[in-house]
C-alpha positions, 0 to 999 in steps of 0.5 A: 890277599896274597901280596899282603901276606908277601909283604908281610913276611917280607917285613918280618924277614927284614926287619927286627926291633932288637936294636931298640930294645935297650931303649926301654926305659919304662917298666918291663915283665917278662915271664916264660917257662922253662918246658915251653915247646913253642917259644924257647925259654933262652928268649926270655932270657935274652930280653931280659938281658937287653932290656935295661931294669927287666925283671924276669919270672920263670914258671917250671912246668906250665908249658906255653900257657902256664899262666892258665895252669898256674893262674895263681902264682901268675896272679901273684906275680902280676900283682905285685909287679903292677903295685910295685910300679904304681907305689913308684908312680 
């Protein structure tokens, strides 16, 4: 309905999840590219600073859906992320 969507954008403008961010404690991948014309690479950048132990992958070349055109490095990196925490367990 119209009053959902103005309640919606109003809760998007006045409410932001940054603060909570260094909060984090469990683990965090972050992974963008640099040529994304969508969502700026400096984004990904700035979560990984925030959040306390991110790690930070960046793909060159695969714009907004580089883990579609660069599936394999995507896998990959996936992977051994998630085995990496569960050998922590």
């Amino acid at each position: 309905s119209p009053l959902g969507f103005s309640y919606q954008l109003a809760s998007f403008a006045c409410w932001s999840s940054v603060p909570f961010l260094p909060l984090l404690r469990m683990p965090v991948m972050i992974m963008a590219d640099e040529e994304d014309q969508l969502i700026p690479p400096a984004n990904a950048q700035f979560l990984h600073n925030a959040i306390p132990h991110s790690r930070i992958e960046m793909f060159r070349g695969g714009g907004h859906l580089f883990m579609l055109s660069q599936r394999a490095r995507f896998i990959e990196i996936m992977r051994d992320f998630l085995d990496a925490e569960l050998a922590e367990g």
